[in-house]
C-alpha positions as CSV (number, residue, x, y, z in Angstrom):
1,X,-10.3,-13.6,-28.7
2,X,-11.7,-10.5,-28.4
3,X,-15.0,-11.1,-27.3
4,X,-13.0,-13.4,-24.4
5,X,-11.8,-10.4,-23.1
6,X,-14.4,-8.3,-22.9
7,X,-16.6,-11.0,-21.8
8,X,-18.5,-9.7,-18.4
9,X,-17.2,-6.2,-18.8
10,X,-20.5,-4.8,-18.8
11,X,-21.0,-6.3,-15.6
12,X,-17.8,-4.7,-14.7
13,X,-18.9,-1.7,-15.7
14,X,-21.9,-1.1,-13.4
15,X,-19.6,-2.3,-10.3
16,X,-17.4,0.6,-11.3
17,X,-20.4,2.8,-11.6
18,X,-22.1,1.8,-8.3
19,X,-19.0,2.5,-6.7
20,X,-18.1,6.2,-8.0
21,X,-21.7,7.1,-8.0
22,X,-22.2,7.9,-4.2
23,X,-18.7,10.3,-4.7
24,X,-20.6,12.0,-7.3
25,X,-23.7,12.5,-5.9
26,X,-21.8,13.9,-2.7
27,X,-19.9,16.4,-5.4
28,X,-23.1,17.7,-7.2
29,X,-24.4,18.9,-3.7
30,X,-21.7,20.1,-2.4
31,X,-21.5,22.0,-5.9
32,X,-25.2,23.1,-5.9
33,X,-24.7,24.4,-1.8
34,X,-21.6,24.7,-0.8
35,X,-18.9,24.7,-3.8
36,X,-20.2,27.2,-5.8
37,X,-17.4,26.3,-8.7
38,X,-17.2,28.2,-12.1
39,X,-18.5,26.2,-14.7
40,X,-14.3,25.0,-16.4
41,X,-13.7,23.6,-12.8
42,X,-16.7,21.6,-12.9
43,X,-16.1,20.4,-16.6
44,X,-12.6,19.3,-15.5
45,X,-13.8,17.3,-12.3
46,X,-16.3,15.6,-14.5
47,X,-13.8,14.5,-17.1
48,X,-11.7,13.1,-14.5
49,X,-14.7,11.2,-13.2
50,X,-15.1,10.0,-16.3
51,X,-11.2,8.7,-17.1
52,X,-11.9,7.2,-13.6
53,X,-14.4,5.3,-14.3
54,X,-12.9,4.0,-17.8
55,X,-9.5,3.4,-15.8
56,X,-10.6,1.4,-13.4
57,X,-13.1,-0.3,-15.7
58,X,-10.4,-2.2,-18.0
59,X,-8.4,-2.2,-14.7
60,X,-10.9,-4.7,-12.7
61,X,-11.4,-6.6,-16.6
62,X,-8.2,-7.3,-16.7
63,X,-7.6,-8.6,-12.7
64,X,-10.8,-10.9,-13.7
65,X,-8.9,-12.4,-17.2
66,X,-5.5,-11.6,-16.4
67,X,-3.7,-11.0,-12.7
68,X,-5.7,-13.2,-11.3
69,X,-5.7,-16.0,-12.9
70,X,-2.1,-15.6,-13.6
71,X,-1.5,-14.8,-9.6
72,X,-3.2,-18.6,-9.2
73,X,-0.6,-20.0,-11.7
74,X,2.6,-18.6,-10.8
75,X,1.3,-19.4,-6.7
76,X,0.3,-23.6,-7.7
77,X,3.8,-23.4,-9.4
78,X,6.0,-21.4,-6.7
79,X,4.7,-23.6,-3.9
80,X,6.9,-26.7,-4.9
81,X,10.4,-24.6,-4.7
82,X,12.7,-24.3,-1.3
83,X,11.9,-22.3,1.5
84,X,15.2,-19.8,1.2
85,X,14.3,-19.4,-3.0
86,X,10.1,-18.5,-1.9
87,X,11.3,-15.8,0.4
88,X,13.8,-14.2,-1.8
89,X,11.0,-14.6,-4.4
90,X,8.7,-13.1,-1.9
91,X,10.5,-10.0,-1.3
92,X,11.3,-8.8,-4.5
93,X,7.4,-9.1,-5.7
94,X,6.6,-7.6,-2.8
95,X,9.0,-4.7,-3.1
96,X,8.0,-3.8,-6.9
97,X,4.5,-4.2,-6.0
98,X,4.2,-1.1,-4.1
99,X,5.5,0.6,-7.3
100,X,2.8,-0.4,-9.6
101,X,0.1,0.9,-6.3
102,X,-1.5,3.8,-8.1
103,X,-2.8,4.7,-4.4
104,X,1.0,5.3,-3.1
105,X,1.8,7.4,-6.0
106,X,-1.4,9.9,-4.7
107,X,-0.1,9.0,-1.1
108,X,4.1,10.2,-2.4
109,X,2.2,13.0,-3.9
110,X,0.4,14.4,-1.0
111,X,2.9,13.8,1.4
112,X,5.5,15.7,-0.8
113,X,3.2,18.2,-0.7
114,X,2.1,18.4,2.7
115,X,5.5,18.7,3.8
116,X,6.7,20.9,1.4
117,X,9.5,18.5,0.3
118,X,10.6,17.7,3.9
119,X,9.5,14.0,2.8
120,X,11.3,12.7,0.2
121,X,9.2,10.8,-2.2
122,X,11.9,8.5,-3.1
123,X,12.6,7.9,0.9
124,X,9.4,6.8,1.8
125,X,8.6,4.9,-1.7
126,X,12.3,2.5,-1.0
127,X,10.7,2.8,2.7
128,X,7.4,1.0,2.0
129,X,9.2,-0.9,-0.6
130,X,10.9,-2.5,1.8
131,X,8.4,-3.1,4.5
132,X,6.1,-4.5,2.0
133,X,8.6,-6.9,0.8
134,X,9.6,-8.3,4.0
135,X,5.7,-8.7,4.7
136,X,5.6,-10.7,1.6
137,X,8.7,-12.8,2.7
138,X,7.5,-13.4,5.7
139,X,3.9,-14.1,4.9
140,X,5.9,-16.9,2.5
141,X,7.4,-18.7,5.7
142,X,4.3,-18.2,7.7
143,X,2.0,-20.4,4.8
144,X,5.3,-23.1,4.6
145,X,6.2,-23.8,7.9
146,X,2.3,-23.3,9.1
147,X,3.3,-20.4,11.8
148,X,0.3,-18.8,13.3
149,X,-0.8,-15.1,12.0
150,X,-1.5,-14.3,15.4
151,X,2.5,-14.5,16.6
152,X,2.9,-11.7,13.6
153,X,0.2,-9.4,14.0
154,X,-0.3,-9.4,17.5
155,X,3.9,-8.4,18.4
156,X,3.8,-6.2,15.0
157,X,1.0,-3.8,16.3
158,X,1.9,-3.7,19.9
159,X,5.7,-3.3,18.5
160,X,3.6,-0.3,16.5
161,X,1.8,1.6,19.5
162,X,5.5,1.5,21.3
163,X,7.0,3.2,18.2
164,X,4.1,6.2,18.4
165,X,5.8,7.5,21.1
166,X,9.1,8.3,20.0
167,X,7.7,9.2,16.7
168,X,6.1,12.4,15.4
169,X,2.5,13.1,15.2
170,X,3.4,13.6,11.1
171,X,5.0,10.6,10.5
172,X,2.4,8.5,12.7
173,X,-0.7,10.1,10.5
174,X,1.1,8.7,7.5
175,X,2.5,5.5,8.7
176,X,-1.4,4.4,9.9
177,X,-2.7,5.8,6.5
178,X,0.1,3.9,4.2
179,X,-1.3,0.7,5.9
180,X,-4.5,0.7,4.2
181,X,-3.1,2.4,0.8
182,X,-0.2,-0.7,0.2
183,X,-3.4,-3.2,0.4
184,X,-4.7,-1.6,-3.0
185,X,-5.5,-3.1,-5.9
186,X,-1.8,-4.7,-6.9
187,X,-1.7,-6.3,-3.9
188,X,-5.3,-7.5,-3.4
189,X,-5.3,-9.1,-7.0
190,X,-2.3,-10.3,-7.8
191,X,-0.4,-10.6,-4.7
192,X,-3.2,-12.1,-3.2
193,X,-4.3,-14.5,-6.1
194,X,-0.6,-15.8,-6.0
195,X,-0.9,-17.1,-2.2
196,X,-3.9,-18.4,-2.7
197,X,-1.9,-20.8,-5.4
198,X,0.8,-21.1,-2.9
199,X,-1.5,-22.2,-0.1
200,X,-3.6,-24.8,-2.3
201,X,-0.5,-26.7,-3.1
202,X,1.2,-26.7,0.3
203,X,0.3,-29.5,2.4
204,X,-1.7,-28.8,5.4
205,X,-2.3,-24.8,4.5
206,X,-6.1,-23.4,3.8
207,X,-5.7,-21.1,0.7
208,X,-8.5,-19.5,2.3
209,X,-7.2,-18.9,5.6
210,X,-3.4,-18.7,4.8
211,X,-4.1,-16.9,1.5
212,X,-6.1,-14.3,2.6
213,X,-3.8,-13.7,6.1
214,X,-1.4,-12.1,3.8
215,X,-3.2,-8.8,3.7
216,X,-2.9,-8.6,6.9
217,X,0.6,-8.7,7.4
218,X,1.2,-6.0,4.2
219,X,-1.5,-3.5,5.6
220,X,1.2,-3.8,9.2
221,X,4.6,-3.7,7.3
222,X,4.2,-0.3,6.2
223,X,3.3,1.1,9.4
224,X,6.4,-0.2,11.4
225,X,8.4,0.8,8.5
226,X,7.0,4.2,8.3
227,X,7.1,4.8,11.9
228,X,10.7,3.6,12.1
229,X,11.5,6.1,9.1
230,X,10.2,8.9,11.8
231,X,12.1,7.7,14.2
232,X,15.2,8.1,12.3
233,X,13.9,11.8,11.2
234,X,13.4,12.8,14.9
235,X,17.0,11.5,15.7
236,X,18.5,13.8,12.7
237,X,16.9,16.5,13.7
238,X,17.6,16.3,17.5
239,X,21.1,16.2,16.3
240,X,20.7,19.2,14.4
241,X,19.3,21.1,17.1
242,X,22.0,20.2,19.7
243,X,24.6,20.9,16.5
244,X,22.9,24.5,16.5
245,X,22.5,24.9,19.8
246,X,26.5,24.2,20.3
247,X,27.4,27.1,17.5
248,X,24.5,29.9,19.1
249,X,26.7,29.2,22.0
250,X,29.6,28.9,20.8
251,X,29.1,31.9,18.9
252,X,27.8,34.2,22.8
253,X,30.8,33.5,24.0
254,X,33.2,34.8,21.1
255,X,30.9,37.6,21.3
């Protein structure tokens, strides 16, 4: 049982390894000419190199033995129940997926921040939530009733550019940047491993084409969402600055 599990981790490892390298090369010269950190700083980067490399080690070991295979399973098995059940499915996957993204709790983080709390975490978690879900619903109808990913990504983005315009430069930098980080690893194993299921059982779907067209609608979701969350913020504060522009008035002429 155990050696199942670990089979192929050491090949596991050196992807891991590969990938971090080139981050760590980049910090030892920027240490040796730029950097100049005390020597606790440096141990402390290290060590978190190090639990990186371990975390995302038995991460990627368990995708390979677990999510993934699991992802397939639930999809083969999902694939044979009603429309209206698969998108109510769909959402709710979709909408705890983002939760288990350990690149949107960094994203929460900075963004908290950044702003200096003017962001709500919990606002824009429930707000990618959401637009991830309905990605998720809608990439379900797309694989059932065969609907081309063109007629949703094609609207979505030009739907997108619109939306920059009556949207701050702050919530646009994070809407385009939550795109890429609600395609992470959740979603790109599991979510992804469980429409490839879903397409090889539906009649007339490719799991690669269908299956794989699913990122791309969850990489757009989070942008309109975002940007219609700035939207909304622009609107309040408008409202606040005619509300205080009312009372200095207001307040020059009882003077």
């Amino acid at each position: 049982m155990t050696l199942h599990v670990f089979k192929g981790f050491g090949e596991t490892m050196m992807e891991v390894m590969t990938a971090l390298s080139p981050l760590l090369i980049l910090f030892i010269l920027f240490q040796i000419f730029l950097l100049k950190l005390p020597t606790k700083k440096i141990k402390n980067i290290l060590v978190g190199f190090f639990l990186a490399f371990l975390g995302l080690s038995f991460f990627l070991q368990g995708v390979h033995i677990g999510f993934m295979p699991f992802g397939e399973l639930m999809g083969e098995k999902l694939g044979t129940v009603n429309l209206s059940l698969l998108i109510i499915i769909g959402f709710i996957l979709g909408f705890f997926a983002i939760f288990a993204e350990p690149a949107v709790s960094v994203l929460l983080h900075q963004v908290d921040e950044a702003s200096g709390g003017y962001i709500p975490q919990k606002v824009l978690l429930y707000t990618l939530s959401i637009g991830v879900g309905i990605a998720i619903a809608l990439s379900m109808v797309r694989i059932i009733l065969g609907i081309s990913l063109w007629y949703f990504i094609l609207p979505g983005y030009i739907i997108a550019l619109v939306m920059v315009k009556y949207t701050s430069k702050t919530f646009t930098s994070i809407a385009f940047d939550s795109g890429g980080v609600a395609t992470g690893p959740m979603t790109a194993t599991f979510i992804l491993a469980l429409f490839v299921g879903i397409a090889s059982v539906t009649e007339g779907s490719d799991p690669l084409l269908d299956g794989f067209g699913m990122v791309a609608l969850v990489a757009l979701a989070p942008i309109l969402s975002v940007l219609t969350l700035g939207i909304l913020y622009s609107r309040k504060e408008k409202a606040q600055d005619d509300k205080n522009q009312v009372r200095s008035e207001a307040d020059r002429d009882n003077s």
